[in-house]
Structure formats: C-alpha cells, structure tokens
C-alpha positions as CSV (number, residue, x, y, z in Angstrom):
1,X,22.1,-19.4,33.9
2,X,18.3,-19.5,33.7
3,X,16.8,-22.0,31.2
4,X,14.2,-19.9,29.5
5,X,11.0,-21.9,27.8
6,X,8.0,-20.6,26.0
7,X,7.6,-18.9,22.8
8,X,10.7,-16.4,21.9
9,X,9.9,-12.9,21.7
10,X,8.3,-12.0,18.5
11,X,10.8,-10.1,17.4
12,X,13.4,-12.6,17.2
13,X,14.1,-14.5,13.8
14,X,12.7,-18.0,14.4
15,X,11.6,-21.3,12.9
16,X,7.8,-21.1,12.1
17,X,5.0,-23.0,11.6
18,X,3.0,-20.5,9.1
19,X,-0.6,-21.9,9.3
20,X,-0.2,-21.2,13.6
21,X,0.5,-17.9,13.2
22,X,-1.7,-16.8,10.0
23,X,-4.7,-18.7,12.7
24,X,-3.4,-16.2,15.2
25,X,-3.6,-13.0,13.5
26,X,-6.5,-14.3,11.8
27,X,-8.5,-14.7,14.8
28,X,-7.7,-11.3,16.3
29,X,-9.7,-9.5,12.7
30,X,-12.5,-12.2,12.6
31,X,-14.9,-9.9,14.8
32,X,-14.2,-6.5,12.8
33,X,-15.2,-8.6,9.6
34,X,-17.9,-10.3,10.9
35,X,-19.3,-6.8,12.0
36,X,-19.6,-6.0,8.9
37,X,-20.9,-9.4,7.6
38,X,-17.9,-10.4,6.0
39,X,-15.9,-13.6,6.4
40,X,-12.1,-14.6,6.5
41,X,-11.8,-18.3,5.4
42,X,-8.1,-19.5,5.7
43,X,-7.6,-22.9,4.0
44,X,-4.0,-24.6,4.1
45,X,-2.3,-26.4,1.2
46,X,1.2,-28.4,2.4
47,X,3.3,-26.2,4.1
48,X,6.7,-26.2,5.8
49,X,8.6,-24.3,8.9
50,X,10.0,-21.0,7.6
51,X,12.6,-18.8,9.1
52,X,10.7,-15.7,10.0
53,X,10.3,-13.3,13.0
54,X,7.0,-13.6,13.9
55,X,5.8,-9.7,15.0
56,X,7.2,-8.5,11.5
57,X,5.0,-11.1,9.8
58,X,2.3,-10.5,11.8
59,X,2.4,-6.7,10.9
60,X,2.5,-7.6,7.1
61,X,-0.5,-9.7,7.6
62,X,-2.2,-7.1,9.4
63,X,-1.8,-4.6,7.1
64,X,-3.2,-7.2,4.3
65,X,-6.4,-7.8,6.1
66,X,-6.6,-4.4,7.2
67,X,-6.5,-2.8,4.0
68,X,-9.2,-5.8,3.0
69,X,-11.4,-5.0,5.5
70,X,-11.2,-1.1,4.3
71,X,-11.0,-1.2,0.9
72,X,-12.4,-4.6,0.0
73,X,-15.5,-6.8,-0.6
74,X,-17.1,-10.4,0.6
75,X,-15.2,-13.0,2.1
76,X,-11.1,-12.7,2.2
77,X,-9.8,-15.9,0.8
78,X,-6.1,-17.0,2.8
79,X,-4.2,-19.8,1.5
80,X,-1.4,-20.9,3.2
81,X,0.8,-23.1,1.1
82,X,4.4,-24.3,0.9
83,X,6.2,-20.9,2.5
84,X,3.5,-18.3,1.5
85,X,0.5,-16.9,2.1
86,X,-2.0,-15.5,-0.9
87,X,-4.7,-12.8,0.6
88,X,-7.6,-12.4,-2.0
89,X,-10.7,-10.5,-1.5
90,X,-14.2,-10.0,-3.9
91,X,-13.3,-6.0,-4.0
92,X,-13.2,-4.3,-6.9
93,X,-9.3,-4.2,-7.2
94,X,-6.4,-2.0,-8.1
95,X,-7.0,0.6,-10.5
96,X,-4.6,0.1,-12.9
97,X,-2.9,3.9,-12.5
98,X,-2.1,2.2,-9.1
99,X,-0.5,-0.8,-9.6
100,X,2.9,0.4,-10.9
101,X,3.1,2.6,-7.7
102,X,1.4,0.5,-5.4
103,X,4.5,-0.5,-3.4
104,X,6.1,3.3,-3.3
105,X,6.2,5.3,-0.6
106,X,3.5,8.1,-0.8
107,X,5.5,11.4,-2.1
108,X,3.7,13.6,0.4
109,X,4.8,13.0,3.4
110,X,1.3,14.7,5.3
111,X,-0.4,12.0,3.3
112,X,-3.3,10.2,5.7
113,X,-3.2,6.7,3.3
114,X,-0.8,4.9,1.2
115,X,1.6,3.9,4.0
116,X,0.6,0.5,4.7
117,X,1.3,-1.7,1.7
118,X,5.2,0.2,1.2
119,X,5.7,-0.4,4.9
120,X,4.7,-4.4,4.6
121,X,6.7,-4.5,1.8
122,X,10.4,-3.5,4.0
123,X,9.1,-5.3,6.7
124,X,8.6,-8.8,4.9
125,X,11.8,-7.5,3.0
126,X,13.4,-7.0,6.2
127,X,13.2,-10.6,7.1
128,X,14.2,-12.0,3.4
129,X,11.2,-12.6,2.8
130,X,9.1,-10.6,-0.2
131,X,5.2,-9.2,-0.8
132,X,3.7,-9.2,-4.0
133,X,0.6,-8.3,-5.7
134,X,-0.5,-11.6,-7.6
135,X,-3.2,-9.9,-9.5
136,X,-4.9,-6.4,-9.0
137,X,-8.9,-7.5,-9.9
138,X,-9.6,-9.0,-7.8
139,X,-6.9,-7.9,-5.4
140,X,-4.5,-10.7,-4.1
141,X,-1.2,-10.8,-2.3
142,X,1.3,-13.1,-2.1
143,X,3.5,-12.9,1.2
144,X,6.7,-15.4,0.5
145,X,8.8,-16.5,3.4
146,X,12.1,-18.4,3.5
147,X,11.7,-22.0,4.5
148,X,13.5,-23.1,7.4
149,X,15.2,-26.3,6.0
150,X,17.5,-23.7,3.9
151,X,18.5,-21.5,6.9
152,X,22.1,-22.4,7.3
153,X,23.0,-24.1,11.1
154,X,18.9,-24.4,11.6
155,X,17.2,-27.3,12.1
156,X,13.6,-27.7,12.2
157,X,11.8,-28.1,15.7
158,X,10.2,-31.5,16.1
C-alpha cells in the first residue's frame, strides 16, 4: 500500500499546532480588514498541540472574524495561548437582550443573520472542543480546544 505524506485532509481529527493554523486563516481575512482600514494582530502566549480537525476549526474561526469584520470596530485582537484562542474587537459589543440568546439558533427559520455564532458553537462542540463569549463590551470569544497530550493512544508530532 501507498505511503501517503503531506498534510491530512482537513477534515480529519488531528494533532495541531494552533498558532499555524489561526496564521492561516488569519492571512486569508487580512485584505478584507485592511480594506476597510482595520487590522488583525495575533499575538501568541505558550501553547501546546491540540487534538482538533482543522476545517471545523477553521470554520469557527471564520465565523469569529467574519462577524468582526461586520459587526465590529478597530483592530481585532487574537491571542493564542495554551489550547485557546480569545477573538476581541473595539466594537461596541453585545446588547445585553442578546447575550443570553446569543448561542441559540434563530427561531425563524427564513432568518438572513443569526446563524453563524450557533453554527460555530456545534462545530467547535463537535470536535470536543467549546466557544464562549468571554465578555460582551467589548465583544471577545474564547475558542477552547482539547490538548493533544490527553488524547488517549496520541502522541505528539516531533
């Protein structure tokens, strides 16, 4: 049988080095922001491999920055730390009305907005991972991943 090398498919559960692929998706919105004169600055704390499929991440994270970039002000501050990643823009925030329900799915089904953050939510759930809103003014999100060094019959990649 055929040796296969690369990257796996990124929808395949794998061990992960966060900062490469928050640098990745990061890259792929700096031109939107910088068209409208805004910045995404990622800085990274001490961090280990986590245990994540990297196109479900990737769609949580895009959803992040895209509802930044919509709904948002000034730079987007990223931290990448330990097995999350915080998302924090200058925006106004959360109304507080919103926060209990901001993770629901919208109750109209026809509903044009609304979708994004209850979608990111399964999908980082989906991978045993969770999303959570750190603080609503300004708004910042917490994306928490499973490390790697816990996943049973894993070991790290050296």
């Amino acid at each position: 049988s055929a040796v296969l090398s690369g990257p796996p498919p990124d929808f395949e559960r794998t061990d992960l080095v966060l900062t490469t692929l928050v640098d990745h998706q990061v890259a792929d919105w700096q031109q939107r922001f910088a068209e409208k004169r805004r910045q995404v600055v990622v800085t990274t704390g001490a961090t280990q491999h986590v245990m994540a499929t990297p196109g479900l991440i990737g769609q949580v994270l895009n959803v992040l920055l895209e509802n930044s970039l919509r709904h948002g002000r000034g730079t987007v501050a990223i931290l990448v730390q330990d097995t999350s990643v915080t998302i924090e823009d200058e925006g106004p925030g959360i109304p507080d009305d919103r926060v209990a329900t901001l993770f629901d799915r919208p109750s109209d089904h026809r509903a044009a907005h609304g979708r994004g953050l209850p979608l990111a939510r399964r999908l980082a759930e989906s991978d045993g991972g969770r999303l959570d809103l750190v603080h609503s003014r300004p708004p910042a999100f917490r994306l928490t991943l499973v490390p790697a060094a816990i996943t049973a019959g894993v070991r790290p990649a050296m």
